[in-house]
C-alpha positions as CSV (number, residue, x, y, z in Angstrom):
1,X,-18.1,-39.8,7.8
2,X,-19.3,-36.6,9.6
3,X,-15.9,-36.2,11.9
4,X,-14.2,-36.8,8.5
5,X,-15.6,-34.1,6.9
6,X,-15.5,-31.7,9.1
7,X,-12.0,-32.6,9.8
8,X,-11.3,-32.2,6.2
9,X,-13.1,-28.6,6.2
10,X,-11.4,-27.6,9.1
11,X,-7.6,-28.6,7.1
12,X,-8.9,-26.5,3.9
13,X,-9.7,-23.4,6.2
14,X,-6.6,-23.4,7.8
15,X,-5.0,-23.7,4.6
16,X,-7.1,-21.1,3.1
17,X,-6.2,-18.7,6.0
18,X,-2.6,-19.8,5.8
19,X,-2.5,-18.9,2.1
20,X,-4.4,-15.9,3.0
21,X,-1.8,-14.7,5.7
22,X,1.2,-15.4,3.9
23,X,0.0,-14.4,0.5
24,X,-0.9,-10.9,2.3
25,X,0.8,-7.4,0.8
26,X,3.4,-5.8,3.1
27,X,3.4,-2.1,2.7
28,X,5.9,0.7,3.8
29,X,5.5,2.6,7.2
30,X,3.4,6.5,6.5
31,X,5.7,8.0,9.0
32,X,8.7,6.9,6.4
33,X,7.7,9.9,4.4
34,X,7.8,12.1,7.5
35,X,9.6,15.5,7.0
36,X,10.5,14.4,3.2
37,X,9.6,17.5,0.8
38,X,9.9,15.7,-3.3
39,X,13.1,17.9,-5.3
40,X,11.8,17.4,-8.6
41,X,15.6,18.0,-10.1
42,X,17.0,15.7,-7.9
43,X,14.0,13.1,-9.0
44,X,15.4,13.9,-12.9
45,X,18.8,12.1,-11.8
46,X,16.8,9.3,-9.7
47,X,14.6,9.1,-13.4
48,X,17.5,8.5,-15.4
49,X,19.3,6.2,-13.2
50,X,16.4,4.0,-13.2
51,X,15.7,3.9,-16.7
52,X,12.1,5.0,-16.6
53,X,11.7,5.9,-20.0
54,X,13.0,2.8,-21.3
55,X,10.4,0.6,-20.4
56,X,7.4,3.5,-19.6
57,X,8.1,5.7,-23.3
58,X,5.6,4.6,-25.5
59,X,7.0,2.2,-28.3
60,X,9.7,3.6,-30.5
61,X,9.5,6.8,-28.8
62,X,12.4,9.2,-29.6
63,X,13.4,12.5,-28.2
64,X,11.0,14.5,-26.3
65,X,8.7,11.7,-26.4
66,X,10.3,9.4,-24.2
67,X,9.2,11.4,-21.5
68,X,5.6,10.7,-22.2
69,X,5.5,8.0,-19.8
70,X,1.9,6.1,-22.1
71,X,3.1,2.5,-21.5
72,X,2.5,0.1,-24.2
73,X,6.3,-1.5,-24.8
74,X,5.7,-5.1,-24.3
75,X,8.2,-7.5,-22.8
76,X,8.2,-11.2,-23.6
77,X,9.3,-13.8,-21.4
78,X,8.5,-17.4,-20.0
79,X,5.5,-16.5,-18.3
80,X,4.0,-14.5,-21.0
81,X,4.4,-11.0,-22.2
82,X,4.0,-8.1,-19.6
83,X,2.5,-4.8,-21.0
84,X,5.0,-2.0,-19.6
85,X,1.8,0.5,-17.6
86,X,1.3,4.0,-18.3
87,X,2.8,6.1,-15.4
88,X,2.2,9.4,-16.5
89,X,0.4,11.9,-14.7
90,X,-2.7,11.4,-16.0
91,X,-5.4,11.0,-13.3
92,X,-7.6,8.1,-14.6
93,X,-5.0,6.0,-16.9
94,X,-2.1,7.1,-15.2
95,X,-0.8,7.6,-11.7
96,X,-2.0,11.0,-11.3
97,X,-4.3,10.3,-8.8
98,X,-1.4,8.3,-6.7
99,X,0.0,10.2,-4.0
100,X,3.8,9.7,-2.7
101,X,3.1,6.7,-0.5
102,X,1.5,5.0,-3.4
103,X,4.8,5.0,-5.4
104,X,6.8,4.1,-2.4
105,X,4.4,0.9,-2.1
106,X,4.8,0.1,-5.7
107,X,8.2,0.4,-6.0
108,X,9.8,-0.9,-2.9
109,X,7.2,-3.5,-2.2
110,X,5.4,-4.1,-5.2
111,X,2.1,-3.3,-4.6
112,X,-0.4,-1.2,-6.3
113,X,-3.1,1.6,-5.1
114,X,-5.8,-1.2,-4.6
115,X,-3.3,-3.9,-2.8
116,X,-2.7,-6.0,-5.7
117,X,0.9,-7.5,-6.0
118,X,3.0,-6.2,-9.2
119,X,4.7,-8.6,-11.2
120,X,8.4,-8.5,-10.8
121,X,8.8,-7.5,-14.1
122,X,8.3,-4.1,-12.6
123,X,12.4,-4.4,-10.6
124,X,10.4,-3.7,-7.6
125,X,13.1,-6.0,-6.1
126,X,16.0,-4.0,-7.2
127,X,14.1,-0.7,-6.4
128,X,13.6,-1.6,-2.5
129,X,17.2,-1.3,-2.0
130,X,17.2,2.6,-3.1
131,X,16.4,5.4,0.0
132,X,12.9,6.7,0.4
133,X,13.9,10.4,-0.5
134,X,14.9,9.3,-4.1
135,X,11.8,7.9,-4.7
136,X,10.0,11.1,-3.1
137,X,12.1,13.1,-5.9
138,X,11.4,11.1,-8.5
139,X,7.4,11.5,-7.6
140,X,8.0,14.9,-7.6
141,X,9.5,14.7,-11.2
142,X,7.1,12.7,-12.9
143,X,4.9,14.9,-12.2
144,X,6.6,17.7,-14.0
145,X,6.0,15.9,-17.1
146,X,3.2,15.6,-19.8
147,X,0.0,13.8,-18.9
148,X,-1.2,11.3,-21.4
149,X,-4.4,9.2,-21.5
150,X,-3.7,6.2,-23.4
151,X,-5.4,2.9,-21.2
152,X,-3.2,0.4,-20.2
153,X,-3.0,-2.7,-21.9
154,X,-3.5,-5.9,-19.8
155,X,-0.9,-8.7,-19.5
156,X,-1.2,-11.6,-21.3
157,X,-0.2,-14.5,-18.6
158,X,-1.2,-17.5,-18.6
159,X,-2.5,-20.1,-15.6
160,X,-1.3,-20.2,-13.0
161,X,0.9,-17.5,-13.2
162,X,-1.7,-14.9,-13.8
163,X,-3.0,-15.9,-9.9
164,X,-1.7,-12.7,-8.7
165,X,-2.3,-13.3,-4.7
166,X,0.5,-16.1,-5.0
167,X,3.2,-13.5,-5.7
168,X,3.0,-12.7,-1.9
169,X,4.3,-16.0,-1.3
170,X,7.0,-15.2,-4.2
171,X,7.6,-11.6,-2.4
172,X,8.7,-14.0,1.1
173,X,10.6,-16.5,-0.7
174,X,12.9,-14.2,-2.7
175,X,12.5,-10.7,-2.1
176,X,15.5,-9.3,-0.5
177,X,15.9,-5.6,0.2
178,X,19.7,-6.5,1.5
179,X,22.6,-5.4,-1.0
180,X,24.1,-8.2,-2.7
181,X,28.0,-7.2,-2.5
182,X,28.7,-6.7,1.0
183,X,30.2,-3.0,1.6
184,X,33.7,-4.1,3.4
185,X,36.3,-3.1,1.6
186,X,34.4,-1.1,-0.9
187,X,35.6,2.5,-1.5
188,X,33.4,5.3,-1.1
189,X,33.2,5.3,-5.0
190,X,32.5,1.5,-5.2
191,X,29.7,1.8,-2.7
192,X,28.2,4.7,-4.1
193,X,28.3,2.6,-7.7
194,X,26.8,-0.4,-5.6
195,X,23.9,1.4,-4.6
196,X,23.4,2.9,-8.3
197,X,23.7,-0.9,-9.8
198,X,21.8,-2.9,-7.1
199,X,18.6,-0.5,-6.7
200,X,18.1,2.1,-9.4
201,X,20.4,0.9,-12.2
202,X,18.3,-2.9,-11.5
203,X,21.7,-4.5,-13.6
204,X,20.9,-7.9,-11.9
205,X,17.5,-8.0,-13.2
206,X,19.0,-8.3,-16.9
207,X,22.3,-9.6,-16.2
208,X,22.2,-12.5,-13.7
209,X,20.9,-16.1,-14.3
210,X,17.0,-17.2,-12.7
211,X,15.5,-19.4,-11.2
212,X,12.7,-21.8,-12.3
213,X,10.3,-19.6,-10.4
214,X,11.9,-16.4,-11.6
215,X,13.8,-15.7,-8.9
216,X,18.0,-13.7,-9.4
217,X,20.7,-16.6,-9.0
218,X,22.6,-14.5,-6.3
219,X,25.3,-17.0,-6.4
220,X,26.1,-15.8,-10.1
221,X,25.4,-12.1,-9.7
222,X,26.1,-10.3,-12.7
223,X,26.8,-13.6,-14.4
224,X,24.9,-13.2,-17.5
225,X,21.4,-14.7,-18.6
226,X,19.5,-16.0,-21.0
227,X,17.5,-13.0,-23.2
228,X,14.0,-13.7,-21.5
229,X,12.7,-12.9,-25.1
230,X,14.6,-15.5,-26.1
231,X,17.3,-14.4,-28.8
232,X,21.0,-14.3,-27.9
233,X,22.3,-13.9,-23.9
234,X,23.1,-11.6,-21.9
235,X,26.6,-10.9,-20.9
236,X,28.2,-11.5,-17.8
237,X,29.5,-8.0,-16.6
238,X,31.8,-9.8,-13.3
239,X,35.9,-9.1,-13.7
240,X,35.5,-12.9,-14.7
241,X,33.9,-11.9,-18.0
242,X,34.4,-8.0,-18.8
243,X,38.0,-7.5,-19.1
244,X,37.4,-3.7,-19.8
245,X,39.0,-0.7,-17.5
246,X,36.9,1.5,-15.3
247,X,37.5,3.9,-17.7
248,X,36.4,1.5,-20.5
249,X,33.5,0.9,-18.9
250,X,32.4,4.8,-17.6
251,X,33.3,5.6,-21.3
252,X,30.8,2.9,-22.4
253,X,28.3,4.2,-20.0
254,X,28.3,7.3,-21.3
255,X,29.1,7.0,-25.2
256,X,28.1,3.7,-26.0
257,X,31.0,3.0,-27.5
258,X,33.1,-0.1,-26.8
259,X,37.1,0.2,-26.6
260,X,37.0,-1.8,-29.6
261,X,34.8,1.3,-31.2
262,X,31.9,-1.2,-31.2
263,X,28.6,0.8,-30.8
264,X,26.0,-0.7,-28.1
265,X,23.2,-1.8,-29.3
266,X,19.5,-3.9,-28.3
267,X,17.8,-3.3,-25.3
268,X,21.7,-1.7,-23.6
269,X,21.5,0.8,-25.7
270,X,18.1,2.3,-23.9
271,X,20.7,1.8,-21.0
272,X,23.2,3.9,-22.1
273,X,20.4,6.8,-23.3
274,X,19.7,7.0,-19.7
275,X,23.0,6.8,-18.2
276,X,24.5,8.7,-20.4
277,X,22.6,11.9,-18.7
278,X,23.7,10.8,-15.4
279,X,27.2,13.3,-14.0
280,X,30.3,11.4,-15.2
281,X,31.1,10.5,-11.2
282,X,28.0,8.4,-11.0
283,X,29.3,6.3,-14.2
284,X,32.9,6.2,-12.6
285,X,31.1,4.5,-9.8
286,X,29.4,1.9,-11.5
287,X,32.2,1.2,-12.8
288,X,34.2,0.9,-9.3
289,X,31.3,-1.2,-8.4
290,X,31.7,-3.8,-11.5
291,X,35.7,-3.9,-10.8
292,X,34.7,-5.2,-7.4
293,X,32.1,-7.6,-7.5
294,X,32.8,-11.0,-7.4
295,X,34.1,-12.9,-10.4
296,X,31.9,-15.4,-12.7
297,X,34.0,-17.1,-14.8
């Protein structure tokens, strides 16, 4: 009975260390940030492209507002609902106190200040494809803008999903900084669109089927989804199922306005606000990009 039990403590160790080990946040390199100096009017362009206002801007914020960064907006889905943070610059609610590695961490590898795994909800997975100097700038931006002290609201998620240590294991399974659409045979266009779409644009994140754990479908990239709040779908944006022009679709991008003079509207049309303030190259890209990808019929 002894050797039995201490063989049994022995298994529930290792599997405590295993979990322990594997579970374990992976951080970025300090020397990655060596010689980079944040342009905050470079990080404007890096702020638009990935729609920080649209989630961050407090709840039907308009205007000038949306760049008071006070959190709040919640997002539902089949986990629960996530409570979009506050990332202004405030020092004690905000990320004030965060310095430029800290934002690096969270956004490439989805992990906080303290070491405690994000939820992908945050598109940390999209954002580890984007370059180290855009995120630099776009620290150096959002902190340009106004400080507000609203506290964050917590998630409301459920067991076992609100065990955040076991994203770690989620992080190894399915987080892939590679891009999705390989880059022979792009154009330079295409490829600058691919890096727009794939890491600061996050367009998978919304627009291609999950998994039962969460996970992107890579196999239907782009595909369309089911609405995680669960009204209507999301449509698939492949040449399979988006029979618009590039210029249909730059024109979209920065108008709203379908060929059929259709207006955009639900959560796209928080897309378009921030796209729309992007140059008019950068939306001819993406739509390079979207021409190219593989179709989902």
């Amino acid at each position: 009975m002894e050797r039995l039990f201490l063989f049994l403590l022995i298994l529930a160790t290792a599997g405590a260390l295993g979990f322990w080990l594997v579970t374990r946040p992976v951080t970025a390199d300090p020397d990655a940030l060596t010689g980079l100096t944040g342009d905050a009017a470079r990080g404007a362009a890096v702020f638009h492209a990935g729609g920080c206002a649209g989630c961050h801007a407090a709840p039907d914020a308009e205007d000038e507002a949306r760049l008071v960064l006070a959190g709040g907006r919640r997002f539902e889905s089949p986990y629960g609902t996530f409570v979009a943070p506050n990332i202004s610059p405030d020092p004690e609610h905000g990320i004030g106190g965060w310095d430029t590695l800290d934002l690096v961490n969270a956004m490439q590898h989805g992990v906080s200040p303290g070491g405690a795994h994000y939820y992908p909800a945050f598109p940390y997975t999209s954002y580890a494809r984007a370059s180290v100097r855009d995120v630099v700038d776009l620290k150096a931006y959002l902190d340009t803008l106004p400080a507000d002290a609203t506290p964050n609201a917590p998630h409301e998620i459920g067991f076992p999903f609100n065990i955040r240590r076991s994203l770690g294991a989620w992080k190894r399974l399915f987080g892939d900084d590679g891009w999705v659409v390989a880059g022979d045979g792009l154009s330079p266009e295409a490829l600058r669109g691919r890096y727009l779409a794939e890491s600061l644009g996050h367009c998978g994140e919304c627009h291609t089927p999950r998994g039962a754990l969460g996970q992107l479908d890579m196999a239907a990239w782009l595909g369309g989804a089911a609405n995680p709040a669960g009204d209507g779908r999301i449509p698939n944006i492949t040449p399979g199922g988006l029979d618009w022009s590039e210029g249909d679709i730059a024109a979209y991008l920065e108008t709203g306005f379908t060929p059929e003079y259709d207006v955009v509207g639900g959560e796209m049309a928080e897309v378009v606000e921030n796209l729309s303030q992007l140059p008019r190259e950068d939306l001819a890209a993406i739509a390079a990009y979207l021409k190219a990808v593989p179709a989902v019929e």
